[in-house]
N, CA, C and O of each residue as an XYZ file, in Angstrom:
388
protein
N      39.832     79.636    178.550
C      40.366     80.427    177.463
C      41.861     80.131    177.332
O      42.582     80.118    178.330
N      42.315     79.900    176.132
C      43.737     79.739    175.709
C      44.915     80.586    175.831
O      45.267     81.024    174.736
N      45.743     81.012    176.955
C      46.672     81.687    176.761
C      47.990     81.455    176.332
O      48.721     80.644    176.900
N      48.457     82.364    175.008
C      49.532     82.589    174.226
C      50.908     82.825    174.941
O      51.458     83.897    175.194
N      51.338     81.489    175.210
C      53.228     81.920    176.065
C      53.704     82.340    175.600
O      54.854     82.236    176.027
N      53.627     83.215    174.370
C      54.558     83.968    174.032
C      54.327     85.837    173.735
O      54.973     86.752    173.223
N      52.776     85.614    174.532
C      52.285     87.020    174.849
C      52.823     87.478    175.989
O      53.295     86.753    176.865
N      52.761     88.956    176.028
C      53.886     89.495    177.264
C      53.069     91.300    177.651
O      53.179     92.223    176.843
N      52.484     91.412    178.693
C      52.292     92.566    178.548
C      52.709     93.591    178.847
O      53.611     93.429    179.669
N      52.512     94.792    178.581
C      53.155     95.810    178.309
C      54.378     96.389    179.559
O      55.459     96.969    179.660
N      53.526     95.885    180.184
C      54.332     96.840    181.687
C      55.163     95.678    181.452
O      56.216     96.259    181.188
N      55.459     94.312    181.353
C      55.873     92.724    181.889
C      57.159     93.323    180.751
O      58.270     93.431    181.269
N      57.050     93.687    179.327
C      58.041     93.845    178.759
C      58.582     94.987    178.823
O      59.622     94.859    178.177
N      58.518     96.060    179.215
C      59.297     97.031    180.146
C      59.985     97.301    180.545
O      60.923     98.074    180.351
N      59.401     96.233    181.739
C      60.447     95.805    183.220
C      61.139     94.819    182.699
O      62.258     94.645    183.183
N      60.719     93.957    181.650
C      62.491     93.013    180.861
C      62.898     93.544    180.446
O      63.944     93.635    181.089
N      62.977     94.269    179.534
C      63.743     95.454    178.097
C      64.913     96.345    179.854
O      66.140     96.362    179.750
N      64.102     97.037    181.419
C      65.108     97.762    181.971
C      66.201     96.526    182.795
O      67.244     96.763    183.404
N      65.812     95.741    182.656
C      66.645     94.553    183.824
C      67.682     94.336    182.444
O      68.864     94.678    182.482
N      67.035     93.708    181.220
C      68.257     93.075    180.885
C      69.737     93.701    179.928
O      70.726     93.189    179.403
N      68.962     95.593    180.156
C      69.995     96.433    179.716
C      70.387     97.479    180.814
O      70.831     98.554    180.412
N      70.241     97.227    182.440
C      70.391     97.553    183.194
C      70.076     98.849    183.563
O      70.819     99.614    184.177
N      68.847     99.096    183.135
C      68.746    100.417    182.783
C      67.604    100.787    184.181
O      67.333    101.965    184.418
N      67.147     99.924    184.826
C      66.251     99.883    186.147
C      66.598    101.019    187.391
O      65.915    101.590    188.241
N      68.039    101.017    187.015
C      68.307    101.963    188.248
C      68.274    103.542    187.849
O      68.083    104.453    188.654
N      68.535    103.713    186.215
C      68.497    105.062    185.963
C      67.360    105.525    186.029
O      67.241    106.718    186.310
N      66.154    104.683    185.780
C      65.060    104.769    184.901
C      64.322    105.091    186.411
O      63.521    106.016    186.544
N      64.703    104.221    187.475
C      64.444    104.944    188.940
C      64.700    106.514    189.297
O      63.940    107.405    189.677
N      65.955    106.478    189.043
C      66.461    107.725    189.399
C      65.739    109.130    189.109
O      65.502    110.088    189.844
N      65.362    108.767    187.135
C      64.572    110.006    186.756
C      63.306    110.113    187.501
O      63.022    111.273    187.797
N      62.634    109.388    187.807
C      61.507    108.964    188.176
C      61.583    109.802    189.556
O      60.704    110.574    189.938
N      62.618    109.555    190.139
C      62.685    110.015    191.543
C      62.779    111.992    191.362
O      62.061    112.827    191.912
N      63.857    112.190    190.460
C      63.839    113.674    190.480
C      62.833    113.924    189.829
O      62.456    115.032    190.211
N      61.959    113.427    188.823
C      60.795    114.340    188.636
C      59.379    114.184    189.643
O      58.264    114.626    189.364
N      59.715    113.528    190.721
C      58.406    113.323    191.817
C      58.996    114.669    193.108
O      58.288    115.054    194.039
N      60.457    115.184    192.811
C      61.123    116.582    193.545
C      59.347    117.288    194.180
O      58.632    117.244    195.181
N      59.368    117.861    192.851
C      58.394    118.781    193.196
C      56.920    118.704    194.377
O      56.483    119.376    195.311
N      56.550    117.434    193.624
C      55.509    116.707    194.614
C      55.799    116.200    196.216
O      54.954    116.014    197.092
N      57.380    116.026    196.311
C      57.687    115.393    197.716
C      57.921    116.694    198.512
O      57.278    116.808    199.555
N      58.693    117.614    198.184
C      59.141    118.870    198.701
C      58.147    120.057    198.748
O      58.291    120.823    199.701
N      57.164    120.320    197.864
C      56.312    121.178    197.788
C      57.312    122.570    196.256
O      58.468    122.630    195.835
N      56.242    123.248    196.006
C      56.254    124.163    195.020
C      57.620    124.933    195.458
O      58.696    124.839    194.867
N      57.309    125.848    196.817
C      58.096    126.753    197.207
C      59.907    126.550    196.920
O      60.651    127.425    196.475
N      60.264    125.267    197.288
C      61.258    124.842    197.773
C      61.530    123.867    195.996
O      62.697    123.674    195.655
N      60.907    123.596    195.495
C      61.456    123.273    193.986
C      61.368    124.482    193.526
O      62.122    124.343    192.564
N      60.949    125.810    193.462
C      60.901    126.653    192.623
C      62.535    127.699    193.326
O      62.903    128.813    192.955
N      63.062    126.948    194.208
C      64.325    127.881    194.519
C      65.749    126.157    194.038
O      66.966    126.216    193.862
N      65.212    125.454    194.011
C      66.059    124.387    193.250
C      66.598    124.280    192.073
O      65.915    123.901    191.121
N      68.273    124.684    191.903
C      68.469    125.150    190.367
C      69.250    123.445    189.575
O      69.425    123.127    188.399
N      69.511    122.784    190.748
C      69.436    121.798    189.896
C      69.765    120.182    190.922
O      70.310    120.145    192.025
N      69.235    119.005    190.128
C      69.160    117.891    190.530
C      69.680    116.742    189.788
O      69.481    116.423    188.616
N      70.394    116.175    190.709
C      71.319    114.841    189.602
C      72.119    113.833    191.295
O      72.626    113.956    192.409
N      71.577    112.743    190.055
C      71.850    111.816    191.148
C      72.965    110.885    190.639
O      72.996    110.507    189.467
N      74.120    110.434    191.803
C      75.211    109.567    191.484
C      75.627    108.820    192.480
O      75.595    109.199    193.651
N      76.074    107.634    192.078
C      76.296    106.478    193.245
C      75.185    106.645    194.120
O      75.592    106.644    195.282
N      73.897    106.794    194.041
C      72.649    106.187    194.703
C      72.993    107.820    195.655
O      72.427    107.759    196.746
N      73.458    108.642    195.536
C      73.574    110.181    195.976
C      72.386    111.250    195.397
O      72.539    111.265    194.176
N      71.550    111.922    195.676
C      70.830    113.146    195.071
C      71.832    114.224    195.910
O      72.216    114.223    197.079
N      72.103    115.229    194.671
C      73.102    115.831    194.966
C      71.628    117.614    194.559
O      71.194    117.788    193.421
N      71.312    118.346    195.486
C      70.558    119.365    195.460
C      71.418    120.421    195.494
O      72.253    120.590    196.383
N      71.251    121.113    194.590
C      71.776    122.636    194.154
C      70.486    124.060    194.610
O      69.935    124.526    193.613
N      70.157    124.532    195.641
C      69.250    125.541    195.714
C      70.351    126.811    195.666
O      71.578    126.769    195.577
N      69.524    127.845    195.749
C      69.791    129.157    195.469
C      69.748    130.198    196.521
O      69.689    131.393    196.230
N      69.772    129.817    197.586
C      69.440    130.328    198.992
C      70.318    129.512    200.529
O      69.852    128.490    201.033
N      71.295    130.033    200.942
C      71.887    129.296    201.802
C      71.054    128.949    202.731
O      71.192    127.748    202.965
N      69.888    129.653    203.666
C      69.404    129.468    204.420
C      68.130    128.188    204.260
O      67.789    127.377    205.120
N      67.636    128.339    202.948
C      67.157    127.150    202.770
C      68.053    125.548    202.962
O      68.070    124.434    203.486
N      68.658    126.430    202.150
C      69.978    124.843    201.810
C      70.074    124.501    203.592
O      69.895    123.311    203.852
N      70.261    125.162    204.465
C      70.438    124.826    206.014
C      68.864    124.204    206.524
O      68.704    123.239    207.271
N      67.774    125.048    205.893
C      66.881    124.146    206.600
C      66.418    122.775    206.224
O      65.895    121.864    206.865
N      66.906    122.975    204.542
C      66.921    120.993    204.310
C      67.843    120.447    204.680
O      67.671    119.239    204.843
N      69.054    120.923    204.955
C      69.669    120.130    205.876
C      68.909    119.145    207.257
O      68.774    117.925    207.167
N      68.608    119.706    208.110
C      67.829    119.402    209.098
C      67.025    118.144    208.856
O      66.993    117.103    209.513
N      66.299    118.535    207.611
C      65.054    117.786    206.771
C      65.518    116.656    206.367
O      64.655    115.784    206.276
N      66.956    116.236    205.989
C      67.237    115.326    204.872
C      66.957    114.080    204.952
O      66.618    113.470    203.937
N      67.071    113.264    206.561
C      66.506    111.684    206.383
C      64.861    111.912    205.988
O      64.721    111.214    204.984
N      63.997    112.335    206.190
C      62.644    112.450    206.159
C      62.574    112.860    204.620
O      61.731    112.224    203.988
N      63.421    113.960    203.779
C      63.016    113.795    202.530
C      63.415    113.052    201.403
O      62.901    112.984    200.286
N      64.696    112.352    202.005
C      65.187    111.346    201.678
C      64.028    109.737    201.621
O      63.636    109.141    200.618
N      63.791    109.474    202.870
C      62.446    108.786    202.800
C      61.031    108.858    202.055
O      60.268    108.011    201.591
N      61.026    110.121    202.141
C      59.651    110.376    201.135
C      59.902    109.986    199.824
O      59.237    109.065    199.349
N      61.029    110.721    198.956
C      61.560    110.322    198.082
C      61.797    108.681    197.590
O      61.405    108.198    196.528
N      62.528    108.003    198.642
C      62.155    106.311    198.341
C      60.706    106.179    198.061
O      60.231    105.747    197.011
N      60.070    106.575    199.061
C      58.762    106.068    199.135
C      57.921    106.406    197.819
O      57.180    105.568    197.306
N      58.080    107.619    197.341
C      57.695    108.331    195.844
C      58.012    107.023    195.041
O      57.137    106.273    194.610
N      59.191    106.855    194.907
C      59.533    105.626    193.780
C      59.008    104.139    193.799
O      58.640    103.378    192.905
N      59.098    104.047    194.898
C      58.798    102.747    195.113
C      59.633    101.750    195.754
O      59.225    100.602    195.935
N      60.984    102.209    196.164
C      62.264    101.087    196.337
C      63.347    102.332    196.581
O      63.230    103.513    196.251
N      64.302    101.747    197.185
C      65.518    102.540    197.707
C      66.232    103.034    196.423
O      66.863    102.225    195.743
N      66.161    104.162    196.121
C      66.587    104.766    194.834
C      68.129    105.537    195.508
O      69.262    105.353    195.065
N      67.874    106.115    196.277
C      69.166    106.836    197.279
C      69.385    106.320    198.461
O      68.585    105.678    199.140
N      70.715    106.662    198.768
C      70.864    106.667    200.088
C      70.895    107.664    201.246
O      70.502    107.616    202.411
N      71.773    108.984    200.172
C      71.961    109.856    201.021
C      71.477    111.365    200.125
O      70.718    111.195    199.171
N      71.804    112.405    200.364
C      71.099    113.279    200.041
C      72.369    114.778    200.363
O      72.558    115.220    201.497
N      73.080    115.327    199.110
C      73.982    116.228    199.523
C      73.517    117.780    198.753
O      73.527    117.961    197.535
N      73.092    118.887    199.867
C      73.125    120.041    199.515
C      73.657    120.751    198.884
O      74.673    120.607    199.563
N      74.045    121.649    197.946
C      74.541    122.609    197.576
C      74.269    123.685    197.697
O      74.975    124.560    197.196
């Protein structure tokens, strides 16, 4: 069967359209805070007032100091899960609020 070099599929033009407007790393990033919920569980996103990530940083805002102390503890492990959610090193580090 004859294939068309100048056919491209969907996912294939995608992933060109985020590389060649550099948009791969943001497009990670969202990806990463909306998988929050699924890596951390319900309890602990439903006291999370907000999430934003900079210089490869997730910067977590909860509403409860004592939580905020027990993800402390937590942070390489949910930090890892989190890569692992995405697919590729999206963060490095991980700062409480």
């Amino acid at each position: 069967m004859y294939k068309d070099p100048n056919v491209v599929s969907l996912g294939d033009a995608i992933r060109i359209v985020l590389n060649e407007y550099r948009l791969e790393q943001k497009f990670n990033e969202a990806g990463l805070i909306n998988s929050w919920q699924q890596v951390v569980g319900t309890m602990i996103a439903r006291h999370t007032v907000q999430l934003r990530v900079s210089r490869r940083t997730l910067f977590v805002k909860v509403d409860s100091a004592s939580l905020r102390n027990e993800l402390t503890y937590a942070r390489e492990k949910i930090k890892t899960a989190l890569n692992k959610e995405a697919g590729s090193d999206v963060i490095d580090e991980i700062v409480f609020k």
